[in-house]
C-alpha positions, 0 to 999 in steps of 0.5 A: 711378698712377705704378705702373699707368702704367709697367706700361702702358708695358712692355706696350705692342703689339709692332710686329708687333701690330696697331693699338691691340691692347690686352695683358691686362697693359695692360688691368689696368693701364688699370684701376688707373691710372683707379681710383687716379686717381679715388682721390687727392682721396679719399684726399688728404681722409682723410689731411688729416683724420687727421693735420692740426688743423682744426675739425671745421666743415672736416672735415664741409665736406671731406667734403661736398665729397668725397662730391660728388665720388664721385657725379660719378665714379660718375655720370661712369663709368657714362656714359662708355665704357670704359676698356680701354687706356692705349696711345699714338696715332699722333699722341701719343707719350704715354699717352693718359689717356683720362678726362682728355678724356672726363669730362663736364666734363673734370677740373675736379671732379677738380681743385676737389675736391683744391684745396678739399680741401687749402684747408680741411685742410692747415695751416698754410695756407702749406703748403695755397696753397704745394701748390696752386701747386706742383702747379698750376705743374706741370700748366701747364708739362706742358701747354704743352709737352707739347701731347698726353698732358699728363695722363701727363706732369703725373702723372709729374711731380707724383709729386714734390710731396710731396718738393718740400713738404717741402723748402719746410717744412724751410726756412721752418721748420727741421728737425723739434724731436726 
């Protein structure tokens, strides 16, 4: 996601543009950012599911919730008007992430679909409810203080989480046994 936004920001419109002209490069970029933003529970669950031990009863009820999750996004995107362009606006420095607003329902399924996911496969569970609040912590801290383009702001910073994971396994449970 991270990759897709800063290729958004080094093709943003050139001043002597006109508003809201959109690059080729830009446009890709647009695509690629919605797309792997749809893509993170998904792969989040696969991941889960490979390398973590838990009973295939969670599995299968991941699963389940994953595929709910990719009728939404498929029901979501074939309503929703496209997505050409991840430009700021005149009243937003940031980029706007237009799915963020526009997806029937907002991001809630988006955000139950990683939280259940992570609460039925990630172990041990203190490391499951220690990302949930981390990540948590961090779209609450983008939200109030970037009061327009939160969902850029919170992607940017969340790249963080799975540095910020480890340090808290490291340290409540020691370094790796070699």
């Amino acid at each position: 996601m991270q990759v897709f936004e800063a290729i958004a920001w080094g093709s943003q419109p050139n001043s002597g543009d006109s508003p809201g002209e959109c690059s080729g490069k830009n446009k890709i970029a647009a695509k690629g950012a919605i797309v792997s933003a749809l893509v993170q529970p998904i792969l989040i669950a696969f991941l889960l599911i490979v390398f973590t031990p838990v009973s295939v009863q969670n599995k299968i009820m991941a699963m389940v919730v994953v595929f709910a999750y990719i009728c939404w996004s498929i029901y979501v995107l074939n309503q929703s008007p496209p997505f050409e362009c991840l430009i700021p606006n005149k009243d937003c420095p940031h980029l706007q992430l237009d799915w963020w607003d526009n997806f029937t329902g907002g991001v809630i399924p988006y955000i139950i679909t990683i939280i259940v996911v992570v609460i039925l496969l990630l172990r041990p569970m203190d490391m499951a409810w220690f990302l949930i609040i981390a990540v948590g912590i961090v779209a609450l801290l983008s939200k109030i203080f970037y009061s327009c383009g939160a969902g850029s702001i919170w992607c940017w910073f969340v790249v963080f989480a799975p540095v910020v994971t480890g340090l808290y396994w490291y340290y409540t449970r020691g370094p790796p046994k070699r």
